[in-house]
N, C-alpha and C positions, 0 to 999 in steps of 0.2 A: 469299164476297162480303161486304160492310159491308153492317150494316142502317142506317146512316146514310142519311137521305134524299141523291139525286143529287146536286141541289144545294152539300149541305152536305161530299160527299165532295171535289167538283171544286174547292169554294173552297179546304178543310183541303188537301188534296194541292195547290192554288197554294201555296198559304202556308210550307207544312212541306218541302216539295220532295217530298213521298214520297206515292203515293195509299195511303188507308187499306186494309188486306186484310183487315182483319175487326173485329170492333168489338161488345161486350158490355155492356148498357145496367146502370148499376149508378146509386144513390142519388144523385142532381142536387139535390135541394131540393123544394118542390110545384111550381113556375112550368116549371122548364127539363125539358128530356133529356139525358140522359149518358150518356158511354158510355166505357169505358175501348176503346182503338182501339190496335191493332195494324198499324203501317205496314208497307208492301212493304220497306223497309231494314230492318226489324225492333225499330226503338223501338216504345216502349211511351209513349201519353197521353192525359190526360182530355180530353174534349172535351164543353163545353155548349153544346145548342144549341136553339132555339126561330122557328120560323115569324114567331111573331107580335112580339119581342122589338123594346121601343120602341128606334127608332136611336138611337145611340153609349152604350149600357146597356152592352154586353159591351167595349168600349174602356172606360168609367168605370171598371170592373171591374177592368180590366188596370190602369188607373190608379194604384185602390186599394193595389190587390196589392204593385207598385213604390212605395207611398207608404210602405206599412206597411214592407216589407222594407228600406228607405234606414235605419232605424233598426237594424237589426242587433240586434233583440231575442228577435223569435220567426221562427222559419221559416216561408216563408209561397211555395207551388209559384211557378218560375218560370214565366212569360209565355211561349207559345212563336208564339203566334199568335190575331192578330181578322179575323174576318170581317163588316164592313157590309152589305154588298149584300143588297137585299130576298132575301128568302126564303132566304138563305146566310147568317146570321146567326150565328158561332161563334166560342165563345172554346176555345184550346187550351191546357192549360196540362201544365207537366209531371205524369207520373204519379208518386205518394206512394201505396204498398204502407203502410197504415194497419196497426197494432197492433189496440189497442184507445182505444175514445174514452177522454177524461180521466172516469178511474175515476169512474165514478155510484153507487158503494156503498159509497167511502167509505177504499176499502186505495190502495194505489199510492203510498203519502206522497210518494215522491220527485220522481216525475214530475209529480206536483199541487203540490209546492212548488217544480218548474220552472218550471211554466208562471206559476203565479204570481208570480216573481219577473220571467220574463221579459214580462207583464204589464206590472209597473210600470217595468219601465225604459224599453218601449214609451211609456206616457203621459212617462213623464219627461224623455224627446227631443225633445218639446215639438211645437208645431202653431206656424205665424205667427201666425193668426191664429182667430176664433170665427167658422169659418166653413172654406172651400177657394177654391180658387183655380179651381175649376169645379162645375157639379151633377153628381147621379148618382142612385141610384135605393136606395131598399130594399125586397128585392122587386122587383115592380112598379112601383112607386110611381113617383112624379116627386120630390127631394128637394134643397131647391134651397140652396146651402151660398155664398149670398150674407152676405161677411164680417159683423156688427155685432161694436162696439165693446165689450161685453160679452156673458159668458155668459147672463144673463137676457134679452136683449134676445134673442139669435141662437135662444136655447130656443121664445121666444115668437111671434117673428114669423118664424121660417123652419120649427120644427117643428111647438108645439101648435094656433098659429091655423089655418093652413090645413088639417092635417090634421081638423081641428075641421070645418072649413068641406065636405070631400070626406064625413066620413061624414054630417054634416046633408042634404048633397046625395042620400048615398046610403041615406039609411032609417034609416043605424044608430044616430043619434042625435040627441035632442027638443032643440026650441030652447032649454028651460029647462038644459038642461046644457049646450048651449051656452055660453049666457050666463055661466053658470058660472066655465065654464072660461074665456071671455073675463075675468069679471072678474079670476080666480085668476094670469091672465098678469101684469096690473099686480102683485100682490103679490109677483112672483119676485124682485125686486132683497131682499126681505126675508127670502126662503126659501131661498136657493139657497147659504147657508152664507157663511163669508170668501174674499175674493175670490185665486183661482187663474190662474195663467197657463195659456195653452189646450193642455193635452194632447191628445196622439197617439193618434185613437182608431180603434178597429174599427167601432163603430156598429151592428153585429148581433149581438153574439157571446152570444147564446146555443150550449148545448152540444153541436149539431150543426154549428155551425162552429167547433171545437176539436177535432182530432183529434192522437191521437200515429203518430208514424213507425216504420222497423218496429226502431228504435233507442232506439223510448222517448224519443223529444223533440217536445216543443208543436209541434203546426201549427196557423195562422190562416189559415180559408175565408173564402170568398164576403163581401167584407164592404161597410161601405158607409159610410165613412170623412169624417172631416170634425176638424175641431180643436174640444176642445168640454171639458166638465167630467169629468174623470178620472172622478169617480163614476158618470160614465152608462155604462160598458162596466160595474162593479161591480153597480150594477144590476140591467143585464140578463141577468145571468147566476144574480141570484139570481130572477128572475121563474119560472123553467120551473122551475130546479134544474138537476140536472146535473155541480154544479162541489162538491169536497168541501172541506168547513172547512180541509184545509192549504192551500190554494190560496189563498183567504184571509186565512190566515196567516201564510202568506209575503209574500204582498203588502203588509199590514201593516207586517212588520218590516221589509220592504226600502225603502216609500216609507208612513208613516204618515199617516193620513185623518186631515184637520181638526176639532174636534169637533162634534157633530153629526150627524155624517154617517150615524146610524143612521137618525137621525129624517129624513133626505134618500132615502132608497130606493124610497119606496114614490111620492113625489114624481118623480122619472128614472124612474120605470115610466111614467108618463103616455104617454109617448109611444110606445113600442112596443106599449102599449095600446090606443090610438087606432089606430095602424097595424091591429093584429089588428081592430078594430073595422069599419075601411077594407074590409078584403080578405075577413072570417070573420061579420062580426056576433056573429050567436047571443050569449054570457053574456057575452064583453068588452062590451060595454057597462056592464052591472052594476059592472063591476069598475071604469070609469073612473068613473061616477058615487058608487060609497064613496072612491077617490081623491080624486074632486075633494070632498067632504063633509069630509074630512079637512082638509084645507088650506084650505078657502075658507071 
């Protein structure tokens, strides 16, 4: 029998046409459940799912998914099914038999100078506009991906203020950083380097949403997508680690960074900063407030 809850088995068997026969929870992220699921026809698919998961989160998702994948850059699991309905909350997607993550020690040249080439031709596909054509979530979050006219403006008033605004609300951070960080928005038209047309981004991709296939080629998870400055997926991928210098490298020579842009990284951390600050507290905050000390 599925350990899937009831619910979530009778929506996935609507959806999929096949009811699940068995189902093994394996790494979902901290928020969801997952479970690599075994249908009665005998496919094999991941399935996330969560009780309390704010509505149309797991459709954005799907959204995503099909955003990112229209570029024909990196492989990213196909869609196979969403579930709205209270308490049947599920996204299904195809199952991906994972290798190994993109090498965290440093060997793997090849596949780390895949991903990073198929990286940049991702951004290079370009976005309309600074901003989506709907909101969506990261994480948890609420992320709201209302177009502005440039990347400073879309950075400032759709990412850092508000986020700003939820951890002041929620403890994790004094009005004086606030403030801060409010003034440091106005300064972005002066920080945010030469102006770039809006790339194709993932919007989380640190190294647990990068995994390789069991072919050895880039996959792109869970992501949380928007048109925005090519160096914020750079970024956040050097925040945790995870991603080795070819990666990097290749990306480099495939589509070259404006100059600057060293002194731009710790700037595009701000916000997944803040996020962790939203959801984690504890020493992100420390870390936005040397951030914002930096630049402001």
């Amino acid at each position: 029998m599925s350990p899937l809850p009831p619910a979530v088995s009778a929506a996935v068997a609507a959806a999929l046409g096949a009811a699940p026969a068995d189902a093994v929870p394996v790494g979902g992220g901290s928020i969801n459940h997952a479970a690599r699921v075994t249908l009665a026809d005998g496919r094999t698919v991941f399935v996330k799912h969560h009780p309390g998961a704010p509505p149309g989160a797991f459709a954005a998702e799907a959204h995503g998914l099909a955003w990112l994948a229209a570029a024909g850059a990196l492989r990213t699991p196909e869609v196979l099914g969403v579930g709205e309905e209270p308490g049947a909350r599920f996204l299904a997607l195809e199952w991906i038999a994972p290798a190994t993550p993109v090498d965290r020690r440093g060997a793997g040249a090849t596949p780390a100078e895949r991903f990073g080439r198929g990286l940049a031709a991702l951004h290079r596909y370009g976005a309309p506009s600074f901003g989506l054509d709907r909101d969506n979530t990261i994480g948890p979050l609420p992320q709201s991906n209302t177009p502005c006219d440039t990347w400073a403006a879309f950075l400032a008033e759709r990412r850092l203020l508000p986020l700003t605004r939820m951890a002041v609300d929620g403890g994790g951070l004094g009005p004086a950083t606030a403030r801060a960080i409010e003034a440091l928005a106005g300064r972005l038209p002066d920080l945010c380097g030469p102006p770039e047309p809006p790339a194709r981004l993932h919007g989380d991709l640190w190294s647990g949403n990068a995994i390789l296939d069991a072919d050895g080629g880039p996959v792109i998870l869970d992501p949380a997508v928007h048109g925005g400055h090519r160096e914020v997926d750079l970024a956040m991928m050097r925040l945790f680690g995870g991603f080795p210098p070819a990666t990097f490298a290749a990306y480099a020579e495939d589509h070259p960074l404006a100059p600057g842009h060293e002194d731009r990284v710790e700037l595009f951390q701000l916000h997944p900063l803040l996020v962790h600050v939203v959801l984690f507290g504890g020493g992100y905050a420390a870390s936005v407030e040397r951030v914002v000390r930096r630049y402001a």
